[in-house]
N, CA, C and O atoms as a GROMACS GRO file, in nm:
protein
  356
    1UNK      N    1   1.045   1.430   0.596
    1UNK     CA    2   1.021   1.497   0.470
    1UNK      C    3   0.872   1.496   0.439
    1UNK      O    4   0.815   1.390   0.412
    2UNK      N    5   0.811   1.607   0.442
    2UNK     CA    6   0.649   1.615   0.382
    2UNK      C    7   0.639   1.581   0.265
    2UNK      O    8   0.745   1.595   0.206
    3UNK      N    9   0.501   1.515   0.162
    3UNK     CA   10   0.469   1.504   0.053
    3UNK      C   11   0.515   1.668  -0.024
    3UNK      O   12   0.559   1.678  -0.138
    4UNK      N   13   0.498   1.757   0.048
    4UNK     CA   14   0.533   1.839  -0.082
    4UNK      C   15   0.664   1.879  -0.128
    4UNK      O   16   0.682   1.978  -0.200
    5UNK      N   17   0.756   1.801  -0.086
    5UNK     CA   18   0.872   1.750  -0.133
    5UNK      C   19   0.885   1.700  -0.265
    5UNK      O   20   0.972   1.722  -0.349
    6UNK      N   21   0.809   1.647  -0.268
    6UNK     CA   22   0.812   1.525  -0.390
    6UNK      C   23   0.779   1.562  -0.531
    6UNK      O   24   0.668   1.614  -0.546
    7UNK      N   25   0.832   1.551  -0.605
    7UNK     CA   26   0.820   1.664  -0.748
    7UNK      C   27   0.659   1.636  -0.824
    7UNK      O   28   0.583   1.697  -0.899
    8UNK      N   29   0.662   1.541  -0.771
    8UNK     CA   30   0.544   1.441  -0.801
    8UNK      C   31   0.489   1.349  -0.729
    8UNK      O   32   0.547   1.244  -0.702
    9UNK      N   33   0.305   1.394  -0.670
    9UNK     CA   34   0.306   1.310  -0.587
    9UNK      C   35   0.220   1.213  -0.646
    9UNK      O   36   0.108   1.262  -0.655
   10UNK      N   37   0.223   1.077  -0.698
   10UNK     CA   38   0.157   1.010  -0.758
   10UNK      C   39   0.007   0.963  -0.683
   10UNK      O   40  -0.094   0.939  -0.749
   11UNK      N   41   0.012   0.958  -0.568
   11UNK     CA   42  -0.084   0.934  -0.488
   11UNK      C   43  -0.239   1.040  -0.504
   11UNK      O   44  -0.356   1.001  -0.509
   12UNK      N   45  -0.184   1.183  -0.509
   12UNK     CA   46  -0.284   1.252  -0.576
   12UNK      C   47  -0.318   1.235  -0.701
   12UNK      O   48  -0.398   1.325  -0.728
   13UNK      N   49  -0.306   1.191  -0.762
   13UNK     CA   50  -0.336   1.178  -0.919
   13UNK      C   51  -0.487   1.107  -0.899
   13UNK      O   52  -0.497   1.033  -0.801
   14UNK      N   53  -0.601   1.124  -0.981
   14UNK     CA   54  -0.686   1.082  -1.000
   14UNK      C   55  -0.747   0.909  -1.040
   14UNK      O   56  -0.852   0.845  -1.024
   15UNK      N   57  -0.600   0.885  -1.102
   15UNK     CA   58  -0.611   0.753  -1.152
   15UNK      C   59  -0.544   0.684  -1.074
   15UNK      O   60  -0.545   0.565  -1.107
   16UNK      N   61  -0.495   0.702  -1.000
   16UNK     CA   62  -0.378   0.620  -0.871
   16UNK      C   63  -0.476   0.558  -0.762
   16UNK      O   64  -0.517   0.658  -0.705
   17UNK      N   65  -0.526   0.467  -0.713
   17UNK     CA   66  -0.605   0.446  -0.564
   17UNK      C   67  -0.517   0.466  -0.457
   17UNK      O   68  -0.398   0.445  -0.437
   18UNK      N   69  -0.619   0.518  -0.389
   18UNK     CA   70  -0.579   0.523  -0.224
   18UNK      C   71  -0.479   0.403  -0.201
   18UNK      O   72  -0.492   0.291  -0.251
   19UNK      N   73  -0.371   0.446  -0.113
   19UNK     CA   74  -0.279   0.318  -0.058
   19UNK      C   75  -0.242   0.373   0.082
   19UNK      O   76  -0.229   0.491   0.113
   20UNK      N   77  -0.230   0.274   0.155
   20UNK     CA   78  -0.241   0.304   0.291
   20UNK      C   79  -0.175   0.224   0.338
   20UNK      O   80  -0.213   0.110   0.312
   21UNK      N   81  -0.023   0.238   0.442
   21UNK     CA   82   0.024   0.097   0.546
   21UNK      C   83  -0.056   0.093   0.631
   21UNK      O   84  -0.122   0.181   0.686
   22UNK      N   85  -0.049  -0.048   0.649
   22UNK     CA   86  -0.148  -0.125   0.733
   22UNK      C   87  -0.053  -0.163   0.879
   22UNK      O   88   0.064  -0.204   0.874
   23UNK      N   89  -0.133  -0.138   1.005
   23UNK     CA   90  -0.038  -0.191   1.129
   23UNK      C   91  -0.027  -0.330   1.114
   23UNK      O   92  -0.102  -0.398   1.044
   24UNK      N   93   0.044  -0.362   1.165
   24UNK     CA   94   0.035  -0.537   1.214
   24UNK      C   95  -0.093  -0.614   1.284
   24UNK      O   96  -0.135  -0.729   1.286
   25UNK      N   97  -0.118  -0.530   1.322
   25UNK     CA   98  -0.240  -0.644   1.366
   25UNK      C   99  -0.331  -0.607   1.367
   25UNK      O  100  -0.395  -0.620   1.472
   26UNK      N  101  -0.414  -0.514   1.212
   26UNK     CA  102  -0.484  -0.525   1.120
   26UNK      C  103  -0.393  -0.616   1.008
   26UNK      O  104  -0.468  -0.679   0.932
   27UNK      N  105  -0.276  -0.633   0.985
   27UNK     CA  106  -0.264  -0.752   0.892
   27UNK      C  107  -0.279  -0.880   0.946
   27UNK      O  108  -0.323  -0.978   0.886
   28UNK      N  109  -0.253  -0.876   1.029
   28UNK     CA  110  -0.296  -1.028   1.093
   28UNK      C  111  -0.471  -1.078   1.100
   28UNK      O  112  -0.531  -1.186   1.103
   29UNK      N  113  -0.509  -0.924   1.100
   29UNK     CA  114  -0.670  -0.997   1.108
   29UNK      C  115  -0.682  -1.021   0.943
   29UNK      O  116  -0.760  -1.115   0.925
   30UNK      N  117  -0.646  -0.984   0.851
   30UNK     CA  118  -0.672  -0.968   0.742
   30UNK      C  119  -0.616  -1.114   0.670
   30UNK      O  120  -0.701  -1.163   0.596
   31UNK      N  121  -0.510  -1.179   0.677
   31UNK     CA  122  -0.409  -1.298   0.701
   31UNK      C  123  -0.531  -1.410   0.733
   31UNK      O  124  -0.573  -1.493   0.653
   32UNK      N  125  -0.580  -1.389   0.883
   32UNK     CA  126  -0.650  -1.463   0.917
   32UNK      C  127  -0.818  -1.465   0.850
   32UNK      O  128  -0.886  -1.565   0.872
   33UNK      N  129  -0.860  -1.384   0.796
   33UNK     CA  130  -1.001  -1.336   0.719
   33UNK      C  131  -1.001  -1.424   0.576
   33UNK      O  132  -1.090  -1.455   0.497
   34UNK      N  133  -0.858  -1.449   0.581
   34UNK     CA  134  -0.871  -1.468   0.388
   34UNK      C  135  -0.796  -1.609   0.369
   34UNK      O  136  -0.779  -1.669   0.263
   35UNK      N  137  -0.746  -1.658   0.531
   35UNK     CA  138  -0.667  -1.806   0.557
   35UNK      C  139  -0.544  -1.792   0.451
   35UNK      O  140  -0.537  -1.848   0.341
   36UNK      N  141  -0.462  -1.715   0.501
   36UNK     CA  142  -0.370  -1.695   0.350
   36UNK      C  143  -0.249  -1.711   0.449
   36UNK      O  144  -0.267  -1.697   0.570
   37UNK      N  145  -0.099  -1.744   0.384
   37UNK     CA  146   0.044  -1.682   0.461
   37UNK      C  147   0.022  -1.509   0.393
   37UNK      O  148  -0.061  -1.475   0.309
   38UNK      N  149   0.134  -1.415   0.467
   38UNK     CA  150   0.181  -1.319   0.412
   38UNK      C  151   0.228  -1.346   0.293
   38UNK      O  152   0.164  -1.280   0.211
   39UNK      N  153   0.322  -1.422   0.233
   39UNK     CA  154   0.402  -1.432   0.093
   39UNK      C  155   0.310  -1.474  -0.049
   39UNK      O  156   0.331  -1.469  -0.170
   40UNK      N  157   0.166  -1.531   0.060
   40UNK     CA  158   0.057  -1.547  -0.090
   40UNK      C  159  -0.023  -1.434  -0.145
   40UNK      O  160  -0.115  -1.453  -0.225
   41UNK      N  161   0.020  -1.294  -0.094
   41UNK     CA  162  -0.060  -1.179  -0.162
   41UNK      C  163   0.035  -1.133  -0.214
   41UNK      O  164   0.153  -1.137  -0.178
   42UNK      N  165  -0.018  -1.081  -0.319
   42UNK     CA  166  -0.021  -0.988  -0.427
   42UNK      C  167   0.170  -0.893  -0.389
   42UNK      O  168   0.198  -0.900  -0.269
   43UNK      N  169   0.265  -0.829  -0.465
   43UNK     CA  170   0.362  -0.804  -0.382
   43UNK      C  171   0.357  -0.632  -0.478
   43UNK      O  172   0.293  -0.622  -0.582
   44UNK      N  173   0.424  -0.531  -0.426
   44UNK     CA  174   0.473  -0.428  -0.484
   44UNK      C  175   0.563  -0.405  -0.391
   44UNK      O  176   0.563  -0.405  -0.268
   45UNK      N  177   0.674  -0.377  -0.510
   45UNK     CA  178   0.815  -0.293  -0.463
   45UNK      C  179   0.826  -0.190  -0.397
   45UNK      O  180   0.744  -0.099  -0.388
   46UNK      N  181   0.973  -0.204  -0.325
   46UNK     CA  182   0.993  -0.088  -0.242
   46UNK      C  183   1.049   0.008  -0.318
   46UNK      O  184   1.088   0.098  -0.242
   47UNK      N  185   1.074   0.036  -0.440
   47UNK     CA  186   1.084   0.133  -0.501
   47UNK      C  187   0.953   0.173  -0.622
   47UNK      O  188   0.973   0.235  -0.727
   48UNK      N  189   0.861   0.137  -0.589
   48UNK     CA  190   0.736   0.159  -0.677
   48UNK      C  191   0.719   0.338  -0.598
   48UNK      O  192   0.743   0.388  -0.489
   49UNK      N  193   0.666   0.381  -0.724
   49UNK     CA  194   0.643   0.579  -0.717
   49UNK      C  195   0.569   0.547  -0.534
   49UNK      O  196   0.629   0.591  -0.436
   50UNK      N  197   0.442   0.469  -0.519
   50UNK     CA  198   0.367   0.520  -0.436
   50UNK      C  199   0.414   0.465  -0.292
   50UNK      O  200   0.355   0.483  -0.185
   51UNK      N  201   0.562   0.375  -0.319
   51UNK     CA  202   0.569   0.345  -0.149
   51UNK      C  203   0.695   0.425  -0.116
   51UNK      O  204   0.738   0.438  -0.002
   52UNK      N  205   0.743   0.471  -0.210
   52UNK     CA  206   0.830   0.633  -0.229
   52UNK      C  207   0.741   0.733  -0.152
   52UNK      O  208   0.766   0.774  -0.039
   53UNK      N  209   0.632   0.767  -0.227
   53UNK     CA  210   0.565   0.877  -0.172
   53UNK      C  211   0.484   0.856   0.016
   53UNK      O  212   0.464   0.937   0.106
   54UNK      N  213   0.458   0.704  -0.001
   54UNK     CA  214   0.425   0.650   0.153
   54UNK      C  215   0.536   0.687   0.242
   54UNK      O  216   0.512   0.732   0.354
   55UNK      N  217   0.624   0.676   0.212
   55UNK     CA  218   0.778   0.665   0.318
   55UNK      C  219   0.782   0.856   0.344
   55UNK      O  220   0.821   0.887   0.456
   56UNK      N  221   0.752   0.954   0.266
   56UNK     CA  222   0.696   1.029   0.271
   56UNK      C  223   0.634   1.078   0.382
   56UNK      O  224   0.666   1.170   0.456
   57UNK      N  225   0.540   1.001   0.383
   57UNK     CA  226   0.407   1.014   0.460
   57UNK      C  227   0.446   1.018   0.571
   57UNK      O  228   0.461   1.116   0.644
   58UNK      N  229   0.467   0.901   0.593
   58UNK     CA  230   0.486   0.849   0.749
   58UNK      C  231   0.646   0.866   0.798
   58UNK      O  232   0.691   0.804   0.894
   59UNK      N  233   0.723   0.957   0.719
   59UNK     CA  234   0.840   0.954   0.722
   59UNK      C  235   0.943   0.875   0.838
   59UNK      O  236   0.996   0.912   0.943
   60UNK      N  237   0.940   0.754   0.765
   60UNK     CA  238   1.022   0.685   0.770
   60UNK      C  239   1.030   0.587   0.635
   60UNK      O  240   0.948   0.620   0.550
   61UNK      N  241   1.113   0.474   0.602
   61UNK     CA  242   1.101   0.390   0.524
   61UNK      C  243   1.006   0.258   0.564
   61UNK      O  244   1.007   0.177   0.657
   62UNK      N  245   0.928   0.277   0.451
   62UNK     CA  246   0.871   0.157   0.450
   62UNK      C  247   0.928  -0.049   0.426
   62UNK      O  248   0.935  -0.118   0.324
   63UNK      N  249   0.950  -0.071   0.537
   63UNK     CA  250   0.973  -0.228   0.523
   63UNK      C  251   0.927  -0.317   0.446
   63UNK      O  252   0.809  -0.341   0.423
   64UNK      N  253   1.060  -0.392   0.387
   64UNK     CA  254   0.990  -0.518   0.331
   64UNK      C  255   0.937  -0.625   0.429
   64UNK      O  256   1.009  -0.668   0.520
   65UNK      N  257   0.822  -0.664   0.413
   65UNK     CA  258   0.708  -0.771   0.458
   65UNK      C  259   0.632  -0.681   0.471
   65UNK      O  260   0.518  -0.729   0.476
   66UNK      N  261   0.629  -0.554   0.479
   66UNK     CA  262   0.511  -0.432   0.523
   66UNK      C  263   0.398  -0.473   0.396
   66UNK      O  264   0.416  -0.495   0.277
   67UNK      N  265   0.279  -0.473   0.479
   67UNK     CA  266   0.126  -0.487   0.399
   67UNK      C  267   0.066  -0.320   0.331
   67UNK      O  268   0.022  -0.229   0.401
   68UNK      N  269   0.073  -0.318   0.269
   68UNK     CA  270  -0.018  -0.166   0.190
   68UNK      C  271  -0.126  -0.193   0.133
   68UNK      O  272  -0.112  -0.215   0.012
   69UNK      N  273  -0.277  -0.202   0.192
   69UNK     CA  274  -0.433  -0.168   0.157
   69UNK      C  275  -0.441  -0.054   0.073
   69UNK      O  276  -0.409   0.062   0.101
   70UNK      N  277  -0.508  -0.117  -0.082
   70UNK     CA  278  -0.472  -0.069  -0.178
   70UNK      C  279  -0.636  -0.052  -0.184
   70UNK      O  280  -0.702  -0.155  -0.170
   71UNK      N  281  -0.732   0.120  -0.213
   71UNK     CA  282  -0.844   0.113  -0.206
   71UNK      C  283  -0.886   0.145  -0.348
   71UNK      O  284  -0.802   0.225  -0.389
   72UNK      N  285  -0.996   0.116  -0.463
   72UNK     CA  286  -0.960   0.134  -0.565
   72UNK      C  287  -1.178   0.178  -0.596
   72UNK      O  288  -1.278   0.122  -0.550
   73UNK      N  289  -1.169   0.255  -0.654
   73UNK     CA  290  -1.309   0.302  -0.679
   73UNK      C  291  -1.369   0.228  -0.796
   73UNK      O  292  -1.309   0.223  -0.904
   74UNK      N  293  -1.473   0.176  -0.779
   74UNK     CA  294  -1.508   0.076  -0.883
   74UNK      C  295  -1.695   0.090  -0.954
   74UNK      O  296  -1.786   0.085  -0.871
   75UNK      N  297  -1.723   0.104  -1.072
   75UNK     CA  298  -1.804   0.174  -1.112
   75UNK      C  299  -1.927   0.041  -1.049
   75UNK      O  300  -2.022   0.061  -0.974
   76UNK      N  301  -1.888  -0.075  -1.104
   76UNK     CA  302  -1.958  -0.177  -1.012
   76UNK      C  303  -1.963  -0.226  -0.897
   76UNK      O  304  -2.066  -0.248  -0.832
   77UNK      N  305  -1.842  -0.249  -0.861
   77UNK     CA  306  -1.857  -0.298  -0.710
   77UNK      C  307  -1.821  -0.198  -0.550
   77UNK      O  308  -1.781  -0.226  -0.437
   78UNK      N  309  -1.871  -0.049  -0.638
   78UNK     CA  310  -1.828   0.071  -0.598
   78UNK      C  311  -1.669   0.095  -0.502
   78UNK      O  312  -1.598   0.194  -0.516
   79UNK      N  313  -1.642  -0.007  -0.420
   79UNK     CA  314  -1.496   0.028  -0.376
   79UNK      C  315  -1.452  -0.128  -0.373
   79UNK      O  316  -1.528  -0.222  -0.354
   80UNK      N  317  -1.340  -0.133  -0.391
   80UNK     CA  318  -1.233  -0.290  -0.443
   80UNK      C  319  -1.115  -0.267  -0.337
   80UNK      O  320  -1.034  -0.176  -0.356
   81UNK      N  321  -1.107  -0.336  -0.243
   81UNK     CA  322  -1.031  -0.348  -0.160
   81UNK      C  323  -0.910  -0.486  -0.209
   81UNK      O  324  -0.932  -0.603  -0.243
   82UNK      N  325  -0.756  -0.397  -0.191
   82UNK     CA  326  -0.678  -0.519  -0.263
   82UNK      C  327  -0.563  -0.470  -0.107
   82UNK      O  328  -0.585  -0.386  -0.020
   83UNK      N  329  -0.451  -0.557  -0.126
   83UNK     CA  330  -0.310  -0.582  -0.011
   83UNK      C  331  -0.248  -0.616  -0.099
   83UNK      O  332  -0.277  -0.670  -0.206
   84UNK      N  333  -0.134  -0.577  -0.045
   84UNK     CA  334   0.020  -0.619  -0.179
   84UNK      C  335   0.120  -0.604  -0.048
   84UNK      O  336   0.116  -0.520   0.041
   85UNK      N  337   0.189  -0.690  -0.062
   85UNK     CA  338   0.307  -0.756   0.045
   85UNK      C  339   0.433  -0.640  -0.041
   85UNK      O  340   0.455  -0.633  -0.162
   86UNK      N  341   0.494  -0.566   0.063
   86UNK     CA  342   0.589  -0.550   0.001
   86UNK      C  343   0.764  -0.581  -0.029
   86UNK      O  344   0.836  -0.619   0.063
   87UNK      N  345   0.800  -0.564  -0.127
   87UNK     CA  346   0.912  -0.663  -0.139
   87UNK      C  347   0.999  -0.541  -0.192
   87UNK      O  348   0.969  -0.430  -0.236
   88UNK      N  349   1.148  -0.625  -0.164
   88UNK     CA  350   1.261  -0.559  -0.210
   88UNK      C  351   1.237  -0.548  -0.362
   88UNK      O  352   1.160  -0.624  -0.421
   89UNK      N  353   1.322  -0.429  -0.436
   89UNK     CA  354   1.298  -0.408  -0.579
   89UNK      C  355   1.367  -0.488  -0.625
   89UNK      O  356   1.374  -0.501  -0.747
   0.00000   0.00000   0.00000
């Protein structure tokens, strides 16, 4: 199913940041960068609008334990790089 399926794609919206799945082993380097487990970041649901619209994307469903690099534009620290573990709703 393509994004223009979607009645609404929240991901285009202006105020939404970039979100992106991450492979596995860019999460593992990332795991290892920040000395963390997977279950100590940040979590968003598998029914949140934008991993709806991800599953979309990459059409298939997105997994729980799946990592999503969340890119966010920042007037000071010009781009804010965040990860959110994702979890069942």
């Amino acid at each position: 199913m393509a994004t223009e399926n979607i009645s609404f794609n929240v991901l285009k919206h202006e105020l939404v940041p970039e979100h992106d799945l991450l492979p596995e082993e860019e999460v593992e380097k990332i795991l290892e960068k920040f000395k963390i487990t997977r279950d100590q970041l940040p979590k968003i649901k598998t029914n949140d609008a934008a991993i709806k619209v991800l599953e979309n994307v990459y059409e298939r469903p997105i997994q729980e334990g799946s990592v999503i690099k969340i890119v966010r534009k920042s007037e000071t620290a010009e781009l804010f790089v965040a990860y959110r573990l994702v979890v069942g709703s």
